[in-house]
C-alpha positions in Angstrom: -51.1 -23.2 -88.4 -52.3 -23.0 -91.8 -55.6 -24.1 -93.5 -54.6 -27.8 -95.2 -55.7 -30.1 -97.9 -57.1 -32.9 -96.4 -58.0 -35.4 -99.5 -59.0 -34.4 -103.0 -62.0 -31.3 -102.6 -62.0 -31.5 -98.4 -60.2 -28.7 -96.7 -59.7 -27.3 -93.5 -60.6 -23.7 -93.8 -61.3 -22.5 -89.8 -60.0 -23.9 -86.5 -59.2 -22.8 -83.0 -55.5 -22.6 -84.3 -56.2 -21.3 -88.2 -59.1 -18.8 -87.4 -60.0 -18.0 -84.0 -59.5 -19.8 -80.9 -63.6 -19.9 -80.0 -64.0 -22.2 -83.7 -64.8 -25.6 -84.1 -62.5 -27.0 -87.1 -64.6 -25.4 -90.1 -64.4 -28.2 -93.3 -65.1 -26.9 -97.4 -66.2 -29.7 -99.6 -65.5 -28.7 -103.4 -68.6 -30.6 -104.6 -68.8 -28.6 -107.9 -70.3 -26.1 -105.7 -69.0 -25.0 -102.3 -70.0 -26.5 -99.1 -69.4 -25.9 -96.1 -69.4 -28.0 -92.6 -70.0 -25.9 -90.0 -68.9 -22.1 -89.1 -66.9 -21.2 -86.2 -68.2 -19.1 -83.3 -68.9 -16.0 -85.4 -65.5 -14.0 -84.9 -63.0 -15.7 -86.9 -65.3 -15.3 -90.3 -63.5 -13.2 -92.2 -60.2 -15.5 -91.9 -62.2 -18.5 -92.7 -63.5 -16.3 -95.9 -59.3 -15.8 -96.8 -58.9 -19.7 -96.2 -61.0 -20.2 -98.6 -59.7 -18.3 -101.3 -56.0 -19.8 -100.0 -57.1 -23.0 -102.0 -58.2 -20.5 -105.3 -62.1 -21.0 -104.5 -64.2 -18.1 -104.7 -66.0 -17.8 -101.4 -69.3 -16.1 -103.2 -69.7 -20.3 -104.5 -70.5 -21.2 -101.1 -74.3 -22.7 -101.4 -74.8 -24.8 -98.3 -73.3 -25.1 -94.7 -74.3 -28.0 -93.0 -74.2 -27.2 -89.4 -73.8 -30.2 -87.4 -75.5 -28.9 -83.7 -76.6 -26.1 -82.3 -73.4 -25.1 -79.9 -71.8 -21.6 -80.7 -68.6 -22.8 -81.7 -70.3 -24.9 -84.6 -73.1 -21.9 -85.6 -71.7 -18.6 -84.5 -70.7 -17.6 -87.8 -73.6 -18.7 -90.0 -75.5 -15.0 -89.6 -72.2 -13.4 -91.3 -72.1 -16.0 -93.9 -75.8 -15.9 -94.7 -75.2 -12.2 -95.0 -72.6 -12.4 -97.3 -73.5 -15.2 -99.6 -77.0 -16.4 -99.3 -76.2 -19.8 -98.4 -78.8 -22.1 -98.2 -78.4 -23.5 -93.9 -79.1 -27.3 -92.9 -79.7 -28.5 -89.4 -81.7 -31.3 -87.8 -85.2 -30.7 -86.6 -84.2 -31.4 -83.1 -81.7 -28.6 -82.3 -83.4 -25.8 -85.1 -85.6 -24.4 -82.4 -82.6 -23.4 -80.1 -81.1 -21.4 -82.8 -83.9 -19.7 -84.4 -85.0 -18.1 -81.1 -81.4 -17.8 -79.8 -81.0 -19.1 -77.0 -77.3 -18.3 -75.5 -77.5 -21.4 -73.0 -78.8 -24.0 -75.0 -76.2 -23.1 -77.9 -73.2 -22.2 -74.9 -72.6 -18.7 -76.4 -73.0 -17.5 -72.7 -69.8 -19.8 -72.4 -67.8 -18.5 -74.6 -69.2 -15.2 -74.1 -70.2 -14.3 -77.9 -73.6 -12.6 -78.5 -76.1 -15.0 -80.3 -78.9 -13.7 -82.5 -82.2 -15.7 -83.6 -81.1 -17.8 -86.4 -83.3 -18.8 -89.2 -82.4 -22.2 -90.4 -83.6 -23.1 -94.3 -83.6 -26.5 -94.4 -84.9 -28.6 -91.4 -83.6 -32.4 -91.3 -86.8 -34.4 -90.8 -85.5 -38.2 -90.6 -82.9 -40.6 -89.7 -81.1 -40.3 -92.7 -81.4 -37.7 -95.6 -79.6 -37.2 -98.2 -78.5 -34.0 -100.5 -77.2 -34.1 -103.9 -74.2 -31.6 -105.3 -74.0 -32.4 -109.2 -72.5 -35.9 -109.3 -72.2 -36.3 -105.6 -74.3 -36.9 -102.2 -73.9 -35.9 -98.7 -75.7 -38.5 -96.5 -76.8 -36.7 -93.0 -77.8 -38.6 -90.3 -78.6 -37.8 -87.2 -76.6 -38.8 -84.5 -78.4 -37.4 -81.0 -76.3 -37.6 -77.5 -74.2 -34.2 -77.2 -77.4 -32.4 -78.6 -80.9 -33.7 -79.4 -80.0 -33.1 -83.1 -76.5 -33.6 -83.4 -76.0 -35.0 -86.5 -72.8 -36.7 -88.7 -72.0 -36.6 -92.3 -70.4 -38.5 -94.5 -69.3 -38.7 -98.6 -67.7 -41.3 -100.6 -65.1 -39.4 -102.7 -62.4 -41.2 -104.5 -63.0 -44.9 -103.1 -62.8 -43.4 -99.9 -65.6 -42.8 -97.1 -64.9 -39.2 -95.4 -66.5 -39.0 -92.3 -67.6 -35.3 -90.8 -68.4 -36.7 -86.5 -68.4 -32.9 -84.9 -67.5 -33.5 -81.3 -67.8 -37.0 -80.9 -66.0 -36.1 -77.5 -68.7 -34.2 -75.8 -68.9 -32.5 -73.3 -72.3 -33.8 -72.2 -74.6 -31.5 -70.1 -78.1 -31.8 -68.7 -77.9 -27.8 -70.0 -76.8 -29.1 -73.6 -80.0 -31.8 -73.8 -77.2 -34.7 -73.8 -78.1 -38.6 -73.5 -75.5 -40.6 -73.0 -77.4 -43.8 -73.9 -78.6 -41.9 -77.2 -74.7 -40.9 -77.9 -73.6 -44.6 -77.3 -76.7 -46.0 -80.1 -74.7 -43.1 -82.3 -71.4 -43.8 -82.0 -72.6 -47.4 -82.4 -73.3 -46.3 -85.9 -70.2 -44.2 -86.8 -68.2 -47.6 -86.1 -70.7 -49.1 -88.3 -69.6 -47.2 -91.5 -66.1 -48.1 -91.5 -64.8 -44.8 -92.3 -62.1 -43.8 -93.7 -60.8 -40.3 -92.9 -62.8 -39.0 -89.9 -63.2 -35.0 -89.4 -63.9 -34.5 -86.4 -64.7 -31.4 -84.3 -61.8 -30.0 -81.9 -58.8 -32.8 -81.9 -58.1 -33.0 -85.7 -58.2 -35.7 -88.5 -57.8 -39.6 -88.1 -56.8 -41.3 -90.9 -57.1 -44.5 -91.4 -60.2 -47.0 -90.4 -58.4 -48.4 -87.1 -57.6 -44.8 -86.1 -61.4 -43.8 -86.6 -62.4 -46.6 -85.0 -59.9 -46.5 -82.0 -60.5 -42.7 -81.1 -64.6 -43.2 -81.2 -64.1 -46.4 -79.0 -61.7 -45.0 -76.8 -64.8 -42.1 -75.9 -67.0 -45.1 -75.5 -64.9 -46.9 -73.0 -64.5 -43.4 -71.4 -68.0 -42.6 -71.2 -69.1 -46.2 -70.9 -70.3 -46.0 -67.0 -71.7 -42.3 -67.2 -75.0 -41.1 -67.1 -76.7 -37.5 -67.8 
């Protein structure tokens, strides 16, 4: 599988198919500047790095990766990157602690067994809602507890279009992990509530358009309806 185009300056750049089997899908926002939504588990880096330069960006661009939650598939590869490039690294409040003294439960790399070192995060999402500014255009975070205590989603409106970044809408939710199924319900609550358009999510691809967002974030919410954690 190949990185892809998925609407005008959003790309798929990493994935369990395009860069190593351990990554979450890995999204590049051309904002003027490069972004980056989450990093993969650490090992499929340098691929990522060649995805991006597939499109004709230059990787050395990159300025910010927002990384969505703490798990080791999302925030493995944000040391190398860091490294690298400098990049400037966002996360909510709630999930910042887990990574910054590395904790290999709490962040799963004990699952997948990849070594996880203390991660220092730049910026720490405070609120409900924040949003960051790239020249003409805004990233609106907003945090979206339930998988993780700071799980949180993203979204832009590029080119009369609402683009939706909802990292593992799916789960897996684990007393281990800090999950709250009543939190995740209130959250996906309000991912229904923007009407996207294009939603990126995590693991299972790209839905495209409004009633296929809305039918795959319902369908977890039937799922999960009668669970607790």
């Amino acid at each position: 599988m190949k990185p892809k185009r998925i609407e005008d300056g959003v790309f798929l750049v990493g994935s369990s198919n395009i860069s190593d089997s351990r990554d979450c899908m890995v999204y590049l926002l051309d904002l003027g500047e490069l972004i980056m939504i989450d990093t993969g588990a650490g090992l499929g880096v340098s691929k990522i790095i060649s995805n991006i330069r597939y499109f004709g960006f230059d990787p050395a661009k990159l300025s910010t990766i927002i990384l969505t939650h703490c798990h080791i598939d999302h925030v493995g590869g944000a040391h190398e990157f860091k490294k690298r490039f400098d990049v400037r690294l966002v996360m909510h409040n709630s999930d910042v602690d887990v990574v910054e003294r590395g904790d290999t439960k709490m962040t799963a790399a004990h699952w997948y067994g990849v070594p996880f070192a203390p991660l220092k995060i730049d910026k720490r999402l405070m609120q409900e809602e924040e949003r960051l500014s790239f020249g003409q255009h805004e990233l609106i975070c907003f945090h979206t507890p339930g998988h993780t205590p700071g799980s949180i989603s993203v979204y832009i409106n590029m080119s009369g279009k609402r683009i939706l970044f909802g990292q593992d809408i799916h789960g897996p939710f684990l007393p281990e992990f800090g999950s709250d199924i009543v939190l995740w319900q209130a959250s996906m609550k309000k991912l229904l509530s923007l009407k996207a358009d294009v939603l990126c999510e995590g693991h299972f691809g790209v839905f495209r358009p409004n009633d296929k967002v809305t039918e795959y974030i319902e369908r977890y919410l039937e799922e999960y309806g009668d669970q607790s954690v």
